[in-house]
C-alpha positions in Angstrom: -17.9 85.9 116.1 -15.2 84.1 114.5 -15.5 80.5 114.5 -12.3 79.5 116.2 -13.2 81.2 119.3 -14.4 78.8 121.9 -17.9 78.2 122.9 -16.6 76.7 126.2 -14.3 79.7 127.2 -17.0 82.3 125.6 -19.3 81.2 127.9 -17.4 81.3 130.6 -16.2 84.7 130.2 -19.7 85.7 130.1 -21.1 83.7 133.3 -18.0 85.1 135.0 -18.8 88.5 133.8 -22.1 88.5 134.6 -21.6 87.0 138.3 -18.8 89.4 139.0 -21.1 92.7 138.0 -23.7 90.9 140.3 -26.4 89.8 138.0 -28.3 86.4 138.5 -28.8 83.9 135.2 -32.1 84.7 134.9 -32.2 88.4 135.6 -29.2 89.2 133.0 -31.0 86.5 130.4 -34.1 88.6 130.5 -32.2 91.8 130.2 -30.7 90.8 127.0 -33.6 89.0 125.6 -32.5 85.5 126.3 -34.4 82.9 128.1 -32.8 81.4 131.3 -32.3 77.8 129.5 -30.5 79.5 126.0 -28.5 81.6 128.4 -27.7 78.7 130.1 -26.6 76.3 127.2 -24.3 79.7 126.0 -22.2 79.9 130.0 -21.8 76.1 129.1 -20.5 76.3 125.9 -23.6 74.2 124.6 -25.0 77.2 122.4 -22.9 79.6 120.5 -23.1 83.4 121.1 -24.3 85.1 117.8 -22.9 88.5 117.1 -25.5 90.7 117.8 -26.1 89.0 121.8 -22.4 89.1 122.3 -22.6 93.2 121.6 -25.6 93.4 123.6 -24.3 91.5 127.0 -20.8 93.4 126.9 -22.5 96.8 126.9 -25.0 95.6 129.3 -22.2 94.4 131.1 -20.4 97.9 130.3 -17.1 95.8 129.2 -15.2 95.8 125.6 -17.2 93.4 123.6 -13.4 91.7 123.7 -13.6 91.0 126.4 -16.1 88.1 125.7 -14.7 87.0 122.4 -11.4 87.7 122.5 -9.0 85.5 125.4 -7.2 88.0 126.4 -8.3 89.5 130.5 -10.3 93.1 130.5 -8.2 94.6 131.9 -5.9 93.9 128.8 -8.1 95.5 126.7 -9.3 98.0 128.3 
């Protein structure tokens, strides 16, 4: 992930992701081999999403990976 891309938005692209397809924080943490408090720290923007997670929540989440690094809506990538 390219470091200009905001923690604070990248998390909350992926908390409102993640609410939106239904999952709960520590349900969708233990799918993608988070724990609930590093999951946590990443919706926040306290923790920065590596690479590698950010793939693995958007096709858990079955959206562009994009769509969680990129600003732009999902639909606009999509």
């Amino acid at each position: 992930m390219a470091h200009t891309d905001s923690p604070i938005r990248v998390g909350a692209t992926v908390r409102a992701l993640r609410e939106s397809h239904g999952w709960t924080l520590s349900k969708f943490a233990s799918v993608v081999g988070l724990s609930h408090g590093h999951l946590a720290n990443i919706e926040a923007g306290r923790k920065r999403l590596t690479p590698e997670k950010a793939r693995l929540i958007a096709d858990t989440l079955q959206v562009p990976l994009a769509a969680i690094i990129t600003p732009y809506p999902v639909d606009d990538i999509a």
